[in-house]
N, C-alpha and C positions, 0 to 999 in steps of 0.2 A: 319856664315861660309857657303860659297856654297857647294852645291851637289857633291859629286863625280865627278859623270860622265859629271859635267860642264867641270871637270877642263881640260879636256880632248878632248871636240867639240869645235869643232872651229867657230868661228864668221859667220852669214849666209853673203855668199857673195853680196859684193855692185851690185845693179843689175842698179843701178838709179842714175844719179849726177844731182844735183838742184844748183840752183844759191838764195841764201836767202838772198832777201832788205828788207829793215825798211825804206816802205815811206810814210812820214804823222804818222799817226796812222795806217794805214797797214803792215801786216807782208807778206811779199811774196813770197812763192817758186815758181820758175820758173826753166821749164827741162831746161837742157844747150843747146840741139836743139834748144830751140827757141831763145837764147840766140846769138843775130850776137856778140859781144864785149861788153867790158866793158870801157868806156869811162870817165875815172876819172878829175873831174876840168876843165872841159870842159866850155866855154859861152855860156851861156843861154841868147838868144835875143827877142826880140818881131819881127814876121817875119808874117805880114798878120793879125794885132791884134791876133796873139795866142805867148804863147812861143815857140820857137823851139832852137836848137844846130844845127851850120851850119858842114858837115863830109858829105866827100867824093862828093864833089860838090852838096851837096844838104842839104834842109833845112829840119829836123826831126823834130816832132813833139813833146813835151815833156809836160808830164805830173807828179804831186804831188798827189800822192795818188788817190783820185777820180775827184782832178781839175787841170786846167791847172795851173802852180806854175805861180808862180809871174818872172821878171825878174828881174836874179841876175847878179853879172860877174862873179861868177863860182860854178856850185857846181858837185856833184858825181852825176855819170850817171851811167845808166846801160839801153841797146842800142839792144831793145827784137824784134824779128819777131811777124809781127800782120798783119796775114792776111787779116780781114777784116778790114784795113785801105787802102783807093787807095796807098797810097807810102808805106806801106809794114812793115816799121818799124816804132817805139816808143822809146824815151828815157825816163827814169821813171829815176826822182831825189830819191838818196837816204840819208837818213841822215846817214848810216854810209858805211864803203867800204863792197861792199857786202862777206858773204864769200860762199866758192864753200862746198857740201857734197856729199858722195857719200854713199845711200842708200839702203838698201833691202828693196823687198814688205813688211816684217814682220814691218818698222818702219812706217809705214802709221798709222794715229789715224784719223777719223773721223772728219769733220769741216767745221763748218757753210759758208753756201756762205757767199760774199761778196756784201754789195750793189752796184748799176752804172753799169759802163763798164764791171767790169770784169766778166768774165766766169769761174767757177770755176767746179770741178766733189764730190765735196762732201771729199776729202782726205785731210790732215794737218800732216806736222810735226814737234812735238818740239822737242827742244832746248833752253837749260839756262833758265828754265820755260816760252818761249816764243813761242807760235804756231802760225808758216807758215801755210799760207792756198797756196793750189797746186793752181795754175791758170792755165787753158789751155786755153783761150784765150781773145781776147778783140773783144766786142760786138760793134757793129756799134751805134752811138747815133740817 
């Protein structure tokens, strides 16, 4: 049975909305600022031997977890600001359609970087026994 005076404070407010994929064997929370769109079932092509998705006259670079994925004719995209890339943005495949949350500082847990590219600050957060690790950004190779 909760405390009393649970039943009675209210939930701390969402300060934070993340966008949480599942690509590869990575979990990923990504702020929605960095988040340009979410690009569902999109073609995946080989453009310059790497993969990319062609959007908005131009050919994005896309990545599977820490490698460049293979080329499919469609999968779930999720379409992130990445500064240090010269074209700006990344589409990172996901294996399921990402879902959106929206968090306070108090749900932040502690979590191990990431190896490769990504940039990560030390913060994670689960759900459905499953920890997002925060990314804030992707490193130049």
């Amino acid at each position: 049975m909760p405390e009393p005076f649970r039943l009675f404070v209210p939930p701390p407010l969402a300060t934070e909305k993340l966008l949480l994929v599942q690509s590869g064997n990575l979990c990923l929370a990504l702020d929605v600022n960095q988040v340009q769109e979410v690009l569902l079932k999109q073609p995946v092509i080989e453009y310059q031997t790497k993969s990319a998705t062609y959007h908005k006259n131009a050919y994005i670079p896309v990545m599977l977890g820490q490698y460049a994925c293979p080329p499919v004719a469609t999968a779930t995209l999720v379409l992130i600001q990445a500064d240090a890339l010269k074209c700006g943005l990344i589409a990172i495949v996901s294996n399921t359609i990402p879902k959106l949350v929206a968090i306070s500082t108090q749900d932040w847990i502690k979590a191990e970087s990431i190896e490769g590219i990504w940039q990560t600050d030390g913060k994670g957060y689960v759900t459905g026994g499953i920890t997002y690790t925060h990314i804030i950004g992707i490193a130049k190779n």
